[in-house]
Legacy VTK file of the C-alpha trace (Angstrom):
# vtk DataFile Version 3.0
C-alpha trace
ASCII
DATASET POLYDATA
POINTS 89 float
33.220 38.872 -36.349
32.170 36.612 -33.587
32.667 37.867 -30.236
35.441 35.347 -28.649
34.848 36.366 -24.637
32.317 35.740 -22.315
30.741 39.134 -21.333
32.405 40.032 -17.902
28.208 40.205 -16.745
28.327 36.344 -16.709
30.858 35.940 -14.135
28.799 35.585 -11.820
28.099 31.893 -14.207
32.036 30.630 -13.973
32.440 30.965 -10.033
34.343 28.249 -9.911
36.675 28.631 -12.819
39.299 31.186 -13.749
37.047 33.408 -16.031
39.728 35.499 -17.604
41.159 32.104 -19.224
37.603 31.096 -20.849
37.681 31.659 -24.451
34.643 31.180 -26.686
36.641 29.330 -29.471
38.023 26.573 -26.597
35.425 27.011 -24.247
32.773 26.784 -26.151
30.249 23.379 -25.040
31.204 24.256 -21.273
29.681 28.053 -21.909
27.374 27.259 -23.352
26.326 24.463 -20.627
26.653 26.772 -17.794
24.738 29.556 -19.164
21.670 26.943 -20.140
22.090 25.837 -16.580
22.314 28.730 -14.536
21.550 31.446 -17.028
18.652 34.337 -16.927
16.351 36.047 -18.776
19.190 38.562 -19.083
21.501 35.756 -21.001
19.231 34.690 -23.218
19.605 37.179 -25.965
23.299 36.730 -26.092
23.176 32.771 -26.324
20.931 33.135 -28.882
23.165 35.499 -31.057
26.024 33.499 -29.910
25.744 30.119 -30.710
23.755 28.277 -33.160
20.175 26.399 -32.909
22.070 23.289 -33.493
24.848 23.729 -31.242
21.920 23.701 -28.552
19.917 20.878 -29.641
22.767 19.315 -29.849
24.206 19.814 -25.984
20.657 19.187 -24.836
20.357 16.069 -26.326
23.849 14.535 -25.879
24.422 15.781 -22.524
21.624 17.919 -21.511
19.811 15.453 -19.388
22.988 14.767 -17.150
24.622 18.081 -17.206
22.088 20.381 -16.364
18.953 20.330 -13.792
16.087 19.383 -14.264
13.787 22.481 -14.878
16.672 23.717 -17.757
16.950 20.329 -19.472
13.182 20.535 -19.957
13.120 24.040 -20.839
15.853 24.315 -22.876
14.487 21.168 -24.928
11.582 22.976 -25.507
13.405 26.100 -27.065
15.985 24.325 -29.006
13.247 23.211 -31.082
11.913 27.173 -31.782
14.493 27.905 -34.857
12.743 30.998 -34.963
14.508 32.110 -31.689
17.847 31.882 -33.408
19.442 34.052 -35.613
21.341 33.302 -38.752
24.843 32.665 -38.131
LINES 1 90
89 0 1 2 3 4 5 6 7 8 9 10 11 12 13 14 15 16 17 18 19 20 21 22 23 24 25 26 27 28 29 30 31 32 33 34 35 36 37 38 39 40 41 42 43 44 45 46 47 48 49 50 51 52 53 54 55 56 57 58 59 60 61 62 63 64 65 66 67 68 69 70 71 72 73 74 75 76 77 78 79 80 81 82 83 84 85 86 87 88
């Protein structure tokens, strides 16, 4: 089963929201944005097991070049296209 909380490690992501209230299930674009935005090395490993190839190609695309800087949109453009980073869900 499919964790449904944000690792208490990534608070330090949702500063400005109340992160006990953020549930994976309802939650689950706006994670996702904030960790491509702000994220590290660190976070990577849990996106990836977390949330699918497409669910990232798909936030890039629609809303990555608005929603996130510069540097992640690019980056994170470039690895939504790497399937092979993603594991099956």
């Amino acid at each position: 089963m499919k964790q449904q909380k944000v690792p208490s490690e990534y608070k330090k992501y949702f500063w400005d929201v109340d992160f006990d209230k953020l549930d994976l299930q309802n939650n689950r674009k706006f994670i996702l944005e904030r960790l491509l935005n702000f994220g590290t090395f660190e976070t990577f490993h849990w996106i990836f097991n977390t949330f699918s190839s497409d669910e990232a190609r798909n936030l890039v695309n629609e809303r990555g070049l608005h929603s996130l800087s510069k540097n992640s949109f690019y980056f994170w453009k470039k690895i939504a296209e790497e399937k092979n980073l993603w594991q099956t869900h």
